[in-house]
C-alpha positions, 0 to 999 in steps of 0.5 A, a space after each residue: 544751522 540751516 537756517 544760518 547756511 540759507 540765509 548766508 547762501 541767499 546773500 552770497 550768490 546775489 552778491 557774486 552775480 551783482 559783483 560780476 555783472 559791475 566788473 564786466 561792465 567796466 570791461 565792455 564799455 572799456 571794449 566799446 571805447 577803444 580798450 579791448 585789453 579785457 576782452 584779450 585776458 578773456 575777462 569779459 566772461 560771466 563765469 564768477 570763477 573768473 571774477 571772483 576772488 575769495 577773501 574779497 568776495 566771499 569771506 570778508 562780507 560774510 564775516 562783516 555781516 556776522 559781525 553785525 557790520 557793513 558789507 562789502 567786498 570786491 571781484 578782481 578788478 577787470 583791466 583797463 588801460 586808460 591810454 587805450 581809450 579814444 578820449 582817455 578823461 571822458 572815456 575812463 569816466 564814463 566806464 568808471 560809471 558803467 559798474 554802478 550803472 549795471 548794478 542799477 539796471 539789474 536791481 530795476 530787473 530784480 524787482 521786475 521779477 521778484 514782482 512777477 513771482 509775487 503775484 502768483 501768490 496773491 490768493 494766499 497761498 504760501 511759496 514753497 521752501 525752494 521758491 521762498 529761496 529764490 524770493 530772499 534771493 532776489 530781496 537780497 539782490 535788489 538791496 546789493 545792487 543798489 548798495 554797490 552802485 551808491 556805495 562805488 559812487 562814493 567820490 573817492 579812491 579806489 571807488 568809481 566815484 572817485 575815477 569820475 572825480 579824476 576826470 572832472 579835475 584839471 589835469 595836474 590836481 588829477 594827477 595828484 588825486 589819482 596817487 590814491 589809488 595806491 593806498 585803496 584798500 588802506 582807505 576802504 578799511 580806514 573808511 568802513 572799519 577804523 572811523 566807525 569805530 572810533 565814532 558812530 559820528 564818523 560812520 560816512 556808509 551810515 550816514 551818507 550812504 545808508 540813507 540813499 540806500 534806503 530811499 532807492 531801495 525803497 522807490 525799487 520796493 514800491 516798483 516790485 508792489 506795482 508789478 506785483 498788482 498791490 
């Protein structure tokens, strides 16, 4: 029973500060842009409360991983205006990348420091329970972060990757594509859950994104070897 609440408590903090870290990011560059709306409604804060939203952040990715299926979740989404920003086309893409972007540098981060700790063991000596914590905790960091940032890229609503599709359209197919938005959490649950199982050859986070998630989260591994003087 402890082992399981270790083991749930070093995915669900990770996942909260990835989560967090991705929605601010929106708002900041949404902010440097010319859409303060964020930063106004007091969302351009790190404190989870904030951000988090229970059913989608915390208990739906633990019941996904107790399921044995993929995990994934969601904050509340930070606001922003697309009218707001300086060249609305360009800008809504560039802070639509922000999010993936964040979760990118903070894996880069995660696998600096779990390097760095490490490396204070490289004579044998064992962590202790608290620092063998923290260690699982910052594994589990890197993965999350590199899954959400691959996963949101996917070219689709209500994913980032789809915003940046929006915005390389022509005007009117934009338009039409950004309709989906509407139906998001219909084609999160059509697209994670309902393919999967009516097909493993319809799993797309298996066969598209798992993929990319273990060559990246790989090349952050050998970084965190580097560091860690292997």
């Amino acid at each position: 029973m402890n082992e399981t609440i270790i083991q749930a408590a070093a995915l669900i903090v990770p996942l909260i500060i990835a989560i967090v870290f991705h929605e601010v990011a929106h708002g900041w560059t949404a902010r440097a842009l010319g859409d303060p709306t964020a930063a106004n409604l007091g969302r351009l804060t790190l404190n989870p409360l904030k951000h988090v939203d229970p059913f989608g952040t915390i208990i739906l990715p633990a019941m996904l991983k107790l399921a044995g299926m993929p995990m994934f979740g969601w904050a509340k989404p930070v606001p922003v205006i697309k009218g707001r920003l300086r060249n609305p086309r360009r800008d809504m893409m560039i802070v639509a990348a922000a999010g993936p972007g964040s979760n990118l540098v903070m894996g880069l981060i995660g696998a600096v420091v779990l390097g760095l700790l490490l490396r204070s063991y490289t004579d044998g000596v064992e962590p202790g329970a608290v620092m063998g914590f923290v260690m699982l905790n910052l594994f589990n960091f890197i993965l999350i972060n590199v899954f959400l940032a691959l996963f949101n890229l996917l070219p689709i609503p209500p994913f980032d990757g789809g915003h940046i599709v929006e915005g390389l359209l022509p005007p009117r197919l934009a338009a039409k594509y950004a309709g989906m938005h509407s139906k998001a959490l219909l084609i999160m649950i059509l697209l994670i859950v309902v393919l999967p199982m009516i097909s493993p050859s319809l799993n797309i986070v298996g066969y598209l994104v798992s993929p990319a998630v273990g060559w990246l989260n790989g090349l952050y591994m050998g970084l965190v070897g580097i560091v860690a003087g292997g």
